[in-house]
LUMRO-455572 format. One record per atom (N, C-alpha, C): chain; x, y, z; residue number from 1; atom name; residue in three letters. Coordinates in nm, 3 decimals. Example, Ala and Ser with C-alpha at 12.3 -4.5 7.8 and 13.67 -1.06 7.14 Angstrom:
<atoms>
+------+---------+---------+---------+-----+------+------+
! unit !       X !       Y !       Z ! pos ! site ! code !
+------+---------+---------+---------+-----+------+------+
!    A !   1.319 !  -0.569 !   0.780 !   1 !    N !  Ala !
!    A !   1.230 !  -0.450 !   0.780 !   1 !   CA !  Ala !
!    A !   1.320 !  -0.330 !   0.780 !   1 !    C !  Ala !
!    A !   1.285 !  -0.225 !   0.708 !   2 !    N !  Ser !
!    A !   1.367 !  -0.106 !   0.714 !   2 !   CA !  Ser !
!    A !   1.290 !   0.003 !   0.787 !   2 !    C !  Ser !
+------+---------+---------+---------+-----+------+------+
</atoms>
This chain:
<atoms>
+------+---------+---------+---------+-----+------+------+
! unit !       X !       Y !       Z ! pos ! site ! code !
+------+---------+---------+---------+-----+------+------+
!    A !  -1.339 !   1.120 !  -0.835 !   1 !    N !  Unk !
!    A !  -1.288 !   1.013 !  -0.919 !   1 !   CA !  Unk !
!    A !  -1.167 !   0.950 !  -0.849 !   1 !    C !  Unk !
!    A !  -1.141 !   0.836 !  -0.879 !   2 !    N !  Unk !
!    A !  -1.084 !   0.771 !  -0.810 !   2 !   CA !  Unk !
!    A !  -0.979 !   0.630 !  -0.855 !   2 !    C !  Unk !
!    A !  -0.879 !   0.589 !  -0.837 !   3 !    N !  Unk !
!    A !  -0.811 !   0.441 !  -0.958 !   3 !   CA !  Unk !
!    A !  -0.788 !   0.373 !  -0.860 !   3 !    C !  Unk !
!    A !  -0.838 !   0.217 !  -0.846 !   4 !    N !  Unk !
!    A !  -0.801 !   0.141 !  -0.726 !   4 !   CA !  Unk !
!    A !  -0.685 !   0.017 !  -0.810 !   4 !    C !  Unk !
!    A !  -0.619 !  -0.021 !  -0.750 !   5 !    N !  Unk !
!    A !  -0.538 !  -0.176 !  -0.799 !   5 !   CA !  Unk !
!    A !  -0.523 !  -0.235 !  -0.653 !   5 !    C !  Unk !
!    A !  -0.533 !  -0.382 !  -0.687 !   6 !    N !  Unk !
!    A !  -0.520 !  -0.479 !  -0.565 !   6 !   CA !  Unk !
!    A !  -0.357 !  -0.520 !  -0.652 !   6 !    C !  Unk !
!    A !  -0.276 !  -0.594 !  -0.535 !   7 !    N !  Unk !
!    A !  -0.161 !  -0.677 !  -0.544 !   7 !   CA !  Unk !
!    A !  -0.152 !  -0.784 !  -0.459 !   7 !    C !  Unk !
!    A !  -0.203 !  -0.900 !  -0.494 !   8 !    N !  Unk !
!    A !  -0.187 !  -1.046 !  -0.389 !   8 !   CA !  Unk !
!    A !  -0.058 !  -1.028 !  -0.314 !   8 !    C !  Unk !
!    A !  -0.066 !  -1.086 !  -0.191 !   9 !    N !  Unk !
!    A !   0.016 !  -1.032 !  -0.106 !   9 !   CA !  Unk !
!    A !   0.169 !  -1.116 !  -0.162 !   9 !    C !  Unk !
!    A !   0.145 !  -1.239 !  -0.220 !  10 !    N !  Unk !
!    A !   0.259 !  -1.325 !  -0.267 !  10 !   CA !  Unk !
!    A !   0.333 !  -1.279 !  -0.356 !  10 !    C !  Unk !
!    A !   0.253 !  -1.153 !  -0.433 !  11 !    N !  Unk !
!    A !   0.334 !  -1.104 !  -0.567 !  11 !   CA !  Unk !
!    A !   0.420 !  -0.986 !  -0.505 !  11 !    C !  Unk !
!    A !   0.413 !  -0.913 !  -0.369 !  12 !    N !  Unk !
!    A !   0.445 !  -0.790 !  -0.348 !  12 !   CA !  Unk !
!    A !   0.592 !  -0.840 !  -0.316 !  12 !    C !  Unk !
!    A !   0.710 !  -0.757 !  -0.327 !  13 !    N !  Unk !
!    A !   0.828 !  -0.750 !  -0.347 !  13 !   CA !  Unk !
!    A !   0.879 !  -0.707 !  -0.167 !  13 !    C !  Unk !
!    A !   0.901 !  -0.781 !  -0.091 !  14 !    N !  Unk !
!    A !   0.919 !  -0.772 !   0.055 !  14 !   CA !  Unk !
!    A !   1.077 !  -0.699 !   0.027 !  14 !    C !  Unk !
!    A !   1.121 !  -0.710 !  -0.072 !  15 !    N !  Unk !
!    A !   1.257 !  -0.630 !  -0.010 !  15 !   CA !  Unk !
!    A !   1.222 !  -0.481 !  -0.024 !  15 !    C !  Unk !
!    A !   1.137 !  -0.414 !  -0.076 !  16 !    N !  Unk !
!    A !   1.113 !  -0.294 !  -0.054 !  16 !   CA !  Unk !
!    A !   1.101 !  -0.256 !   0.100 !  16 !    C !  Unk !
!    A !   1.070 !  -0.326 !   0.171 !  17 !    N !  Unk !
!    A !   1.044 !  -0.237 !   0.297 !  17 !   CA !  Unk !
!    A !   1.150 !  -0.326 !   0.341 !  17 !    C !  Unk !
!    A !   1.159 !  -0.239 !   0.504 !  18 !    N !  Unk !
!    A !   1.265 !  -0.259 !   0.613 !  18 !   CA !  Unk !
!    A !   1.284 !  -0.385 !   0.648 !  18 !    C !  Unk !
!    A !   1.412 !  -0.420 !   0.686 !  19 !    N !  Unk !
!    A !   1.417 !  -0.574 !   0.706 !  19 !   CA !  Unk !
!    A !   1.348 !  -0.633 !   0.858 !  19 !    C !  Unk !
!    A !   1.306 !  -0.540 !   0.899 !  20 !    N !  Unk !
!    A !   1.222 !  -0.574 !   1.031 !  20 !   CA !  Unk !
!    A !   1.095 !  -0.584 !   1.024 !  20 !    C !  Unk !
!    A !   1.094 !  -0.566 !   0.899 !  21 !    N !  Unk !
!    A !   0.900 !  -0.556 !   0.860 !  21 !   CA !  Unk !
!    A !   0.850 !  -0.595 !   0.707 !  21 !    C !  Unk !
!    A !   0.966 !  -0.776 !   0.674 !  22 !    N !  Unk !
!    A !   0.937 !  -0.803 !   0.567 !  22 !   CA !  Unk !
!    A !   0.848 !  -0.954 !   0.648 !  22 !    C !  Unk !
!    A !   0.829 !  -1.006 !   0.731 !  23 !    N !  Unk !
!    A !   0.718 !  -1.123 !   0.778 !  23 !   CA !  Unk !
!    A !   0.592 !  -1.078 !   0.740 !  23 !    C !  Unk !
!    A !   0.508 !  -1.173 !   0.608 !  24 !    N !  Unk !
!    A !   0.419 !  -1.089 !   0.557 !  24 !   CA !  Unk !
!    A !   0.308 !  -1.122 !   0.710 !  24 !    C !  Unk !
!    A !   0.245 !  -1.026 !   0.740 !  25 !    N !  Unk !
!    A !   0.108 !  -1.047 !   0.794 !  25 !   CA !  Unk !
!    A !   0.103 !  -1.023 !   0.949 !  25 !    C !  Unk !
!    A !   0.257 !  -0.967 !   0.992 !  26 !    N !  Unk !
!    A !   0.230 !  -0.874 !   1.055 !  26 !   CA !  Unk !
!    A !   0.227 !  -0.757 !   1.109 !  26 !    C !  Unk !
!    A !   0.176 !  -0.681 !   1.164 !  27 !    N !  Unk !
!    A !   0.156 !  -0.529 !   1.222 !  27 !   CA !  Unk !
!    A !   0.288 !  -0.455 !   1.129 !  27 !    C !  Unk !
!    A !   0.407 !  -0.507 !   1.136 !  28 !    N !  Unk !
!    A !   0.501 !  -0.422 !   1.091 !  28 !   CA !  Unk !
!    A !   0.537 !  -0.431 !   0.924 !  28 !    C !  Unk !
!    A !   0.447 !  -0.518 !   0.874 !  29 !    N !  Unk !
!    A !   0.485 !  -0.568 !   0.766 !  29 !   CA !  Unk !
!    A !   0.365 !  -0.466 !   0.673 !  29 !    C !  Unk !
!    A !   0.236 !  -0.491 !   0.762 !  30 !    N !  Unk !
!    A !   0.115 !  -0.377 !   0.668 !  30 !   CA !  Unk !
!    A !   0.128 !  -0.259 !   0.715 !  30 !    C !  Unk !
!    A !   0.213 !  -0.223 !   0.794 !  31 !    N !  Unk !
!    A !   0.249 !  -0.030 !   0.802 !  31 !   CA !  Unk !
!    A !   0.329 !  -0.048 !   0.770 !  31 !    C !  Unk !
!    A !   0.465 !  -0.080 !   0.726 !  32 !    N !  Unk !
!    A !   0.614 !  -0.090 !   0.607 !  32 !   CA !  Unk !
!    A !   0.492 !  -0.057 !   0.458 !  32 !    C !  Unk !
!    A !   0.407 !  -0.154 !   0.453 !  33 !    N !  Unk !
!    A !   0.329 !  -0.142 !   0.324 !  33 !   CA !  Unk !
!    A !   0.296 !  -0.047 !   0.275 !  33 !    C !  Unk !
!    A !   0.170 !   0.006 !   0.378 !  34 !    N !  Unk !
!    A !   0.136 !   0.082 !   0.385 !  34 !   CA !  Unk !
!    A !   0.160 !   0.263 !   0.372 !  34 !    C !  Unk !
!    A !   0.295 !   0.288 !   0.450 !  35 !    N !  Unk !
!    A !   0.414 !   0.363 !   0.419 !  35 !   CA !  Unk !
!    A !   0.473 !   0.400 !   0.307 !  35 !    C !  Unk !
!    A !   0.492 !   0.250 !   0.223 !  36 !    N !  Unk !
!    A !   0.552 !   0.242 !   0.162 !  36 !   CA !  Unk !
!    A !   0.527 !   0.308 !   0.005 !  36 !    C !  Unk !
!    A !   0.363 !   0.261 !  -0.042 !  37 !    N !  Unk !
!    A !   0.271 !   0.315 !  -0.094 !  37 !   CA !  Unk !
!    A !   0.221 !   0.442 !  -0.054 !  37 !    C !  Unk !
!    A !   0.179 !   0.487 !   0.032 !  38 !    N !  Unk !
!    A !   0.165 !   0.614 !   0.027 !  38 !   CA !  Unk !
!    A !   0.289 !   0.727 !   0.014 !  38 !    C !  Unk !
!    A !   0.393 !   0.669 !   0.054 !  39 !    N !  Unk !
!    A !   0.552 !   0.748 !  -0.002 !  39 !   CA !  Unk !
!    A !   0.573 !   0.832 !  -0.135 !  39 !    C !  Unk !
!    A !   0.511 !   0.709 !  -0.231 !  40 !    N !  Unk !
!    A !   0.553 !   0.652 !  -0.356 !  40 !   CA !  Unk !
!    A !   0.423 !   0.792 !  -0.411 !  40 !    C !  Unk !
!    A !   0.363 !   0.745 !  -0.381 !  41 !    N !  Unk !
!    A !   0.235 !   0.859 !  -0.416 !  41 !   CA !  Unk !
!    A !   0.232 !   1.012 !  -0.407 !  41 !    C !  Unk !
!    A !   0.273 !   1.023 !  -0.247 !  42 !    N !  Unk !
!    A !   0.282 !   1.164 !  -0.224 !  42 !   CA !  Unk !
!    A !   0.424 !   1.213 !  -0.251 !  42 !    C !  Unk !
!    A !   0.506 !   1.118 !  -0.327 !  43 !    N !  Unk !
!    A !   0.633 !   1.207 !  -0.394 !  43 !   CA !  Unk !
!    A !   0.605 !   1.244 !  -0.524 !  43 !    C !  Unk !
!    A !   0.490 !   1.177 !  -0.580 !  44 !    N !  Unk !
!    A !   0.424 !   1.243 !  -0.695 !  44 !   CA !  Unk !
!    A !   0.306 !   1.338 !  -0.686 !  44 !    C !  Unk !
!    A !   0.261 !   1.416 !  -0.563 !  45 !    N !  Unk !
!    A !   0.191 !   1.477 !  -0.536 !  45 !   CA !  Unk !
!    A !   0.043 !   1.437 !  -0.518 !  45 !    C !  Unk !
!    A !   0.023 !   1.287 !  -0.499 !  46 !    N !  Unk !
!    A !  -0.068 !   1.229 !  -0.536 !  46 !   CA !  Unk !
!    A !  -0.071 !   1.161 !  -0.364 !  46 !    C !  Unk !
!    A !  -0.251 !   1.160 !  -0.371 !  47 !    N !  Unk !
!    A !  -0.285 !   1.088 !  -0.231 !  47 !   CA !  Unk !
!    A !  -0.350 !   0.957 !  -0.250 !  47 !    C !  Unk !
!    A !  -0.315 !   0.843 !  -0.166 !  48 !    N !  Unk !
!    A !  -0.361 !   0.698 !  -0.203 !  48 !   CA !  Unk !
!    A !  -0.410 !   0.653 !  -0.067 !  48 !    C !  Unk !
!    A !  -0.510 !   0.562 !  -0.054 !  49 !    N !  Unk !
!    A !  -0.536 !   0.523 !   0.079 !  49 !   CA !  Unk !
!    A !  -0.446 !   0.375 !   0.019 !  49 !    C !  Unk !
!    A !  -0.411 !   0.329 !   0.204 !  50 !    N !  Unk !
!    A !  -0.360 !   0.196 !   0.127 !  50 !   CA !  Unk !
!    A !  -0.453 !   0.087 !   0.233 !  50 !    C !  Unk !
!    A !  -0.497 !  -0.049 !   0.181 !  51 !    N !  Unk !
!    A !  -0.510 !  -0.103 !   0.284 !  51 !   CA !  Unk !
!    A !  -0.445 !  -0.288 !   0.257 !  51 !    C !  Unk !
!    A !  -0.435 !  -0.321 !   0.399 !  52 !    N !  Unk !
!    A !  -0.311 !  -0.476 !   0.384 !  52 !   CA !  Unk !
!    A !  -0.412 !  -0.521 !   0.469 !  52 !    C !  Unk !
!    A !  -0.470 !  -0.644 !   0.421 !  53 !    N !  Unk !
!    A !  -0.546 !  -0.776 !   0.451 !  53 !   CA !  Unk !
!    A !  -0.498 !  -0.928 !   0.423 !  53 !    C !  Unk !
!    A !  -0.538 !  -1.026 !   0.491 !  54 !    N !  Unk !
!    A !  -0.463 !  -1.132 !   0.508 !  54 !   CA !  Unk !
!    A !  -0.430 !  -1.202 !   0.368 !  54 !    C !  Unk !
!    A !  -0.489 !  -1.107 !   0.206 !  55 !    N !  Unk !
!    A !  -0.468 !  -1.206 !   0.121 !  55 !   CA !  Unk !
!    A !  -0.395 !  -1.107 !   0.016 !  55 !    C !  Unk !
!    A !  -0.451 !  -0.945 !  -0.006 !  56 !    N !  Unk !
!    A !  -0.393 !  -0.829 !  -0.080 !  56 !   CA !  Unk !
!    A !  -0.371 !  -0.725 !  -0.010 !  56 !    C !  Unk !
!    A !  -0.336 !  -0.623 !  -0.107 !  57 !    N !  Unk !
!    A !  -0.290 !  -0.478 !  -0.062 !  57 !   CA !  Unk !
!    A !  -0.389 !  -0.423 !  -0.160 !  57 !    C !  Unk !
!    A !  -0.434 !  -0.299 !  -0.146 !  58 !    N !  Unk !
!    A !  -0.535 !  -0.228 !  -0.205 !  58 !   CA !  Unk !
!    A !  -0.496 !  -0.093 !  -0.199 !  58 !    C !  Unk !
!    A !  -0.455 !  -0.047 !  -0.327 !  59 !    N !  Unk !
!    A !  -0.410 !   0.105 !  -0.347 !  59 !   CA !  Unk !
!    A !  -0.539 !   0.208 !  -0.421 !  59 !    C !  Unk !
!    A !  -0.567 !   0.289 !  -0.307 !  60 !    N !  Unk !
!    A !  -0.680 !   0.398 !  -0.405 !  60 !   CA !  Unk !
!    A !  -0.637 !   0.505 !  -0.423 !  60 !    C !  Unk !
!    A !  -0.583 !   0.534 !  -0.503 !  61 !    N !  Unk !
!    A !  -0.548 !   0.677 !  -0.566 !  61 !   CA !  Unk !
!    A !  -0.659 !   0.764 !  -0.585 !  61 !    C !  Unk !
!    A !  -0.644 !   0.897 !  -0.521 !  62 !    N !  Unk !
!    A !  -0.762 !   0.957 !  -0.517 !  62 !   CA !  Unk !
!    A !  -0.771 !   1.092 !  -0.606 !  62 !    C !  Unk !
!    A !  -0.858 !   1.145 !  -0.668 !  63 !    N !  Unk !
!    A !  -0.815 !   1.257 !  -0.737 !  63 !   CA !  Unk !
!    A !  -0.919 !   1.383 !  -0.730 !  63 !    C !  Unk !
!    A !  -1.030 !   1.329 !  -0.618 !  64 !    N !  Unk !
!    A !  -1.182 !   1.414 !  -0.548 !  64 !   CA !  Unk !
!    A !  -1.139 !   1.369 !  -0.367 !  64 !    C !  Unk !
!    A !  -1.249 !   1.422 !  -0.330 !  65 !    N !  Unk !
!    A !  -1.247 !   1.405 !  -0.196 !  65 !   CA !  Unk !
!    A !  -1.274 !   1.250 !  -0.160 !  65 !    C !  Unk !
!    A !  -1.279 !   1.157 !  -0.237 !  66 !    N !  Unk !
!    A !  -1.324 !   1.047 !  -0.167 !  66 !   CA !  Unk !
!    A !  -1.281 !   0.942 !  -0.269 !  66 !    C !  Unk !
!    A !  -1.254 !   0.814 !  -0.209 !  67 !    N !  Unk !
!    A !  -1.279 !   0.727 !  -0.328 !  67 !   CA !  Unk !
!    A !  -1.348 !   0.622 !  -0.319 !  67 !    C !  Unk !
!    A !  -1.406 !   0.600 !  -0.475 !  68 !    N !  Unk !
!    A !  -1.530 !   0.542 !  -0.485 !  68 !   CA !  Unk !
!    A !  -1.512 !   0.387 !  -0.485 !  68 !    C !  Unk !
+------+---------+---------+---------+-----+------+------+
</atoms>
């Protein structure tokens, strides 16, 4: 089982990550993301895949071996 949420990339809050990796869309901006979200997760003991594409971010919280 598995909980996914998308976040358009316009709505995501760039001051959360590092100021070297708030230019949305590139390399340093979707691993700041990326990072950033899985942080957030595994300080709650919880595993998320994350993924950053040219329009959202896609969080899957996973709670089996896979998500669906």
């Amino acid at each position: 089982m598995a909980t996914e949420f998308k976040i358009p990339l316009h709505r995501f809050d760039t001051n959360l990550l590092p100021a070297d990796a708030r230019q949305v869309g590139t390399e340093a901006f979707k691993t700041a993301v990326m990072i950033h979200f899985a942080a957030e997760y595994a300080a709650q003991s919880q595993t998320a895949i994350v993924t950053v594409d040219d329009e959202e971010i896609t969080v899957c919280l996973l709670y089996t071996s896979r998500c669906v």
